[in-house]
Structures are given as C-alpha cells and as structure tokens.
C-alpha positions as CSV (number, residue, x, y, z in Angstrom):
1,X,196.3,66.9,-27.5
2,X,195.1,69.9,-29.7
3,X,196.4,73.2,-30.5
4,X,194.6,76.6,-30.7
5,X,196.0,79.6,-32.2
6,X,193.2,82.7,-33.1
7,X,192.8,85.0,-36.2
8,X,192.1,87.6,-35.1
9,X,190.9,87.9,-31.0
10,X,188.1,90.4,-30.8
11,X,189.8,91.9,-28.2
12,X,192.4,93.8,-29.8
13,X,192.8,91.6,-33.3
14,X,195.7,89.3,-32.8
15,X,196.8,87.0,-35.4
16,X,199.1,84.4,-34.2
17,X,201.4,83.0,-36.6
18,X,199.1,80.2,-38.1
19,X,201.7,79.0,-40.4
20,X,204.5,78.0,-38.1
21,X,202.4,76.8,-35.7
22,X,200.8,74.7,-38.3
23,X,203.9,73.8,-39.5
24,X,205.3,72.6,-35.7
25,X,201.8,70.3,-35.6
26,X,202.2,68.7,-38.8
27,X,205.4,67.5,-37.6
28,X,204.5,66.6,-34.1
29,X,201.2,65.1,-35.2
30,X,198.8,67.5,-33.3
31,X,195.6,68.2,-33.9
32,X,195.7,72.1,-35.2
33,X,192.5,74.4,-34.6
34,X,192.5,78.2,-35.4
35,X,189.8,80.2,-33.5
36,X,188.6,82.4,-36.7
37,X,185.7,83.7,-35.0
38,X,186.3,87.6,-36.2
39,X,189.5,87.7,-38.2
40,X,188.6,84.9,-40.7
41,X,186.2,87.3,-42.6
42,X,189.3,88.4,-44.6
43,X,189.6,84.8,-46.5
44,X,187.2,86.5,-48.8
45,X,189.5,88.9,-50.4
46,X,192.8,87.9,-52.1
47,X,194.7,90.6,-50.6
48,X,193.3,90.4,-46.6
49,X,194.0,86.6,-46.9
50,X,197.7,86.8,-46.7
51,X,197.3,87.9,-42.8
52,X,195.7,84.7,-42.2
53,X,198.2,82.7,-44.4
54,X,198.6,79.3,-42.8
55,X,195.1,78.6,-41.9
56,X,194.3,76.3,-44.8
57,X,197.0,73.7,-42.7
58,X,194.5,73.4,-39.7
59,X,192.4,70.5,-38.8
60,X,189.7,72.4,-38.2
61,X,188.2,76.3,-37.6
62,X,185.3,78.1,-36.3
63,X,184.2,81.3,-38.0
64,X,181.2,83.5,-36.5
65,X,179.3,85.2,-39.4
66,X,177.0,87.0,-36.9
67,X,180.4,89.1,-36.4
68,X,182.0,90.2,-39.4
69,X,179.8,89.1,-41.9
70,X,177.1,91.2,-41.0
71,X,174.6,87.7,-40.5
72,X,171.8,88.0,-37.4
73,X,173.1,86.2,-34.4
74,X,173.2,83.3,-33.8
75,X,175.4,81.7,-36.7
76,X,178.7,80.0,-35.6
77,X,180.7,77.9,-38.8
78,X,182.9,74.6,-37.6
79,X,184.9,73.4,-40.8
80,X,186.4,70.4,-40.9
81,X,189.1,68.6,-43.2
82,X,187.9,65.0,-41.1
83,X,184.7,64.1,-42.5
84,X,184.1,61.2,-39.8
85,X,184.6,63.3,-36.6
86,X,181.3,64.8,-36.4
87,X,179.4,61.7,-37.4
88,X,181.1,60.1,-34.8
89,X,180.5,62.7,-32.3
90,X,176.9,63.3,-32.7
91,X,175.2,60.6,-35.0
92,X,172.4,58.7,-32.7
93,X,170.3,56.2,-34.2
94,X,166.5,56.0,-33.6
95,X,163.9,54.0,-35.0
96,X,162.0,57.5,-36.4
97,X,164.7,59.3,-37.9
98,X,166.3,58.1,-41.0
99,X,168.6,55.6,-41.9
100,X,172.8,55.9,-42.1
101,X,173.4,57.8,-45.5
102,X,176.9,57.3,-45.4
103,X,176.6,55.3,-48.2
104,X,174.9,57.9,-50.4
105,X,176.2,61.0,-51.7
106,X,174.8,62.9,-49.0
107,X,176.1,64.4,-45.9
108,X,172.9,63.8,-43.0
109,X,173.1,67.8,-40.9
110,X,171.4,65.9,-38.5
111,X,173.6,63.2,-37.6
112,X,176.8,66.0,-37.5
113,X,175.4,68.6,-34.9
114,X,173.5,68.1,-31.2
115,X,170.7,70.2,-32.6
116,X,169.3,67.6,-35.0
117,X,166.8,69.3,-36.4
118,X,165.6,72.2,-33.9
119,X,167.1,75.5,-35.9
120,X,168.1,75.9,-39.1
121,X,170.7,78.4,-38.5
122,X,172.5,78.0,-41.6
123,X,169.5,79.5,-44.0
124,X,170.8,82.9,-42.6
125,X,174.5,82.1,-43.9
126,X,172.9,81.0,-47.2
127,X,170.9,83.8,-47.9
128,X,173.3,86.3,-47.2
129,X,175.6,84.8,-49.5
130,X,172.7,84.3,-52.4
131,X,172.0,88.0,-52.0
132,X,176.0,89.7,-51.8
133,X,178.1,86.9,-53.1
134,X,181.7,86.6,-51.9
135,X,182.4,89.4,-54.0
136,X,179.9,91.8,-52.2
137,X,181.4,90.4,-49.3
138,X,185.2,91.3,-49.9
139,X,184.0,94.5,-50.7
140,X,182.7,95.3,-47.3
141,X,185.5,93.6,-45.8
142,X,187.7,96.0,-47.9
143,X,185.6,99.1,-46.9
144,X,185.8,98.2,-43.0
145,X,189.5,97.6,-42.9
146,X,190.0,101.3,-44.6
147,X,187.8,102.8,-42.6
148,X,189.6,100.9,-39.7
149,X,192.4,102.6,-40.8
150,X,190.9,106.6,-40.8
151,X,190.6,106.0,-37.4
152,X,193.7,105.1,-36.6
153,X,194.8,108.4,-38.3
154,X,192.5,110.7,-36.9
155,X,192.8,109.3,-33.2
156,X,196.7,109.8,-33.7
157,X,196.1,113.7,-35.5
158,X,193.8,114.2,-32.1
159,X,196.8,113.0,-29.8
160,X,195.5,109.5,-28.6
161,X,197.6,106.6,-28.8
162,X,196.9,103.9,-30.1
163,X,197.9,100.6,-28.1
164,X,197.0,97.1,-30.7
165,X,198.8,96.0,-33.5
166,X,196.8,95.1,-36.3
167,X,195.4,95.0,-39.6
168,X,191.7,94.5,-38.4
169,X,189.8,97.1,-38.4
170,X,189.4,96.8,-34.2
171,X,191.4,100.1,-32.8
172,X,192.0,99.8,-28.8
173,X,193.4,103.4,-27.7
174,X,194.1,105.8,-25.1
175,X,194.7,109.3,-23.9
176,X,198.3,110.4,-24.0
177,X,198.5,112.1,-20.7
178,X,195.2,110.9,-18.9
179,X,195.9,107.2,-19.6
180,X,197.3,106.4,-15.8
181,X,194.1,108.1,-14.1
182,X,191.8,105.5,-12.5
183,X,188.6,105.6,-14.4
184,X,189.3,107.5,-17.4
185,X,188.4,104.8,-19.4
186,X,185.1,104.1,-18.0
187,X,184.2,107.7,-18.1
188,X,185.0,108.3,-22.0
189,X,183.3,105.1,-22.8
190,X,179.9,105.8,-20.2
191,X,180.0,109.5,-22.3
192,X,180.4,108.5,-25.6
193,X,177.8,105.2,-25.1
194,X,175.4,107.6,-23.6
195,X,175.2,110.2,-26.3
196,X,173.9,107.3,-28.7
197,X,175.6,108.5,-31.6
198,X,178.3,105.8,-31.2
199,X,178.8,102.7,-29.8
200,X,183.1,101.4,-28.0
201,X,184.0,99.6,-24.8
202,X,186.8,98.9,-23.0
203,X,189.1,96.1,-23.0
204,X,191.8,95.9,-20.9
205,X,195.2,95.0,-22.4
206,X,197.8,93.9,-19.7
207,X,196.5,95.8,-16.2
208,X,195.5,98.4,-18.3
209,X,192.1,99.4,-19.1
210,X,191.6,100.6,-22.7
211,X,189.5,102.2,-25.0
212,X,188.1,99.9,-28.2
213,X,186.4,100.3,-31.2
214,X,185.4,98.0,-33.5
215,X,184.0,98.5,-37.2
216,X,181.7,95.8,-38.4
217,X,178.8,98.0,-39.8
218,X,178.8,97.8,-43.6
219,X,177.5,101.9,-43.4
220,X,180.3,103.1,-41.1
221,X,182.1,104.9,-42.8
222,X,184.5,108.8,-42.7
223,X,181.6,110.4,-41.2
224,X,180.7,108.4,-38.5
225,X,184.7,107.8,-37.8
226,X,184.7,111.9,-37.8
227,X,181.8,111.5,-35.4
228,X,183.1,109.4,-33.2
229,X,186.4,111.5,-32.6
230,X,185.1,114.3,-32.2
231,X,182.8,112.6,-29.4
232,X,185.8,111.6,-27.9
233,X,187.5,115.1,-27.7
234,X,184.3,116.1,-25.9
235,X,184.3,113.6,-23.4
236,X,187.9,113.7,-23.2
237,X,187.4,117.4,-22.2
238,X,184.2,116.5,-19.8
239,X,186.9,114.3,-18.2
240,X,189.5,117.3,-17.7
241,X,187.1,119.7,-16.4
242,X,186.0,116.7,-13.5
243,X,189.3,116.2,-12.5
244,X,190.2,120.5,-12.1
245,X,192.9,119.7,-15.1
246,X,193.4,123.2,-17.4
C-alpha cells in the first residue's frame, strides 16, 4: 500500500498537505510518495520551501527538471531515502557487465535504472547546476513566482477572475460574464496561441473549462505579462463581437 499526495499539480498548482499526510503514514506504516514533478522547484529557496513543508518525511519523490528548472526534456529525478529498492528492482547480472559493487563506496547507475547505460540523462541536470548553482536557481524561482503574481493582478484590474488557489506561479482564469458560454475558452486560447506572441491552454477545473497560464521561462517577465493581457482583452473582445454582445 502506498500513498501519493502532489506538490504542486500542473494543472492549477495544488499542494496537498504533505505534512499531515506524512504524519498519518508514519503512523500507519505506509509507504509515502509525493508527486513533485512542478512544485518541488521551490526546495531551492528558503522562503518557497515552507509551502512544501512535510516533504522531507516521504519515502520517496519525483521531480521533473525539464519543467521548472528550465533543463531540455527529458529529465525526470526519483529520490529515495531506501537505498536497496532500486537495486532490487532493476539490478540484472550478466557475465559482460561489471560485478556487484555493493561492497565498494560506489552506487552502480546501471544496476538502479531499466536504462542501464542507453542515455545519460543526468549530464543535463549536472550541467545546469555547474553553470547557475542552486543560488541561480532560487533566483529564477523567485523571479517566476513574482511574476506569477503581476498576473494575477493585472488579470483581476482587467476584470477576469481568477479560479486556483496558489502560490505557484500557474494562474487558471476566466471571463466574469462570458465564463458560462460554450466555447469561450477555446476561442481566447485558439486567438491568443495563434498570434504567437504567447503561449496558455485550457484546463478544465470541475466541468468547467478554464483558461491557464503557466510561467516557467526564466525571461518572462512585466512585459510579456503586459503582453499577454492585453492579448487577452483583444480576443476577449473578438469573442464579443462573434457572439452580437455590445
């Protein structure tokens, strides 16, 4: 029996609360995994880290640094406190690869993962931290979130609403009085996609379809969150002028 909680979904940027679910595993004897896959980027700065507070109880997490971390895809993280399970899970011995190391101070990356030796995804983690450090990286992280934030403000100051709840710079939104209209979404998103000055989606939050937008560029910054709104208010009255709305 194991138990999943997320920091951070990339839908809409959930955290569930790692600590007392950690705490109701410990006691119960559960295995505890947290899906950090987007929202564990904030372990890197001493302020951000609190939101994830709880997560240094699991058994075991997954980060992907091809998300917030700004790494070329594909390059998944699994962290473990259990040092046997992967060398039970994957270790296969052959006469032509090399002998059990256990006994050396070594860790064999070929016995712990069912690629052996076919990629070596994790010279694009190392490099990236060689070149910007953690430091460099809690600055980004720091950037991002604040500019998460301007858009929150501006979409609110151009009357959208926004409809998550959370720290992470991901900002899922709507329009106050075109939100119920079948399509809308799709039609903001196709307009604002299509000018290719900016990049959203939609997610759909409930039965309802939603707008998103998610900052993981290290360059976004006020002017593209300017940008982006102001694409918005021209789509939003595109939309309007479709539907015979004055």
């Amino acid at each position: 029996v194991m138990v999943v909680a997320t920091a951070g979904t990339t839908g809409t940027g959930t955290i569930d609360p790692l600590e007392s679910i950690g705490q109701v595993c410990d006691e119960e004897g559960i295995w505890f995994h947290v899906d950090a896959a987007y929202g564990g980027a904030v372990i890197t700065n001493p302020q951000y880290k609190e939101w994830i507070r709880g997560i240094e109880t699991c058994h075991s997490l997954i980060m992907d640094l091809h998300k917030w971390f700004s790494v070329p895809m594909a390059a998944s993280m699994f962290i473990t406190r259990d040092q046997e399970i992967l060398h039970r899970t994957f270790q296969i011995k052959t006469d032509y690869m090399p002998g059990d190391a256990r006994t050396l101070r070594i860790t064999d990356p070929f016995s712990h993962s069912f690629q052996w030796s076919r990629r070596f995804a994790g010279l694009k983690i190392y490099l990236s931290l060689l070149m910007f450090g953690m430091e460099g990286y809690s600055e980004v992280i720091v950037h991002q979130v604040e500019t998460g934030q301007k858009l929150r403000e501006k979409l609110v100051s151009a009357d959208w609403i926004i409809t998550n709840d959370t720290p992470l710079p991901v900002v899922c939104f709507t329009d106050r009085s075109s939100q119920a209209e079948e399509g809308f979404s799709r039609y903001i998103c196709d307009v604002v996609v299509g000018s290719g000055e900016a990049w959203i989606s939609v997610y759909k939050i409930g039965n309802r379809e939603m707008l998103r937008a998610c900052i993981t560029n290290y360059n976004s910054g006020e002017t593209q969150v300017e940008k982006l709104v102001d694409l918005l208010g021209q789509a939003r009255e595109s939309w309007k002028l479709k539907m015979g709305v004055t």
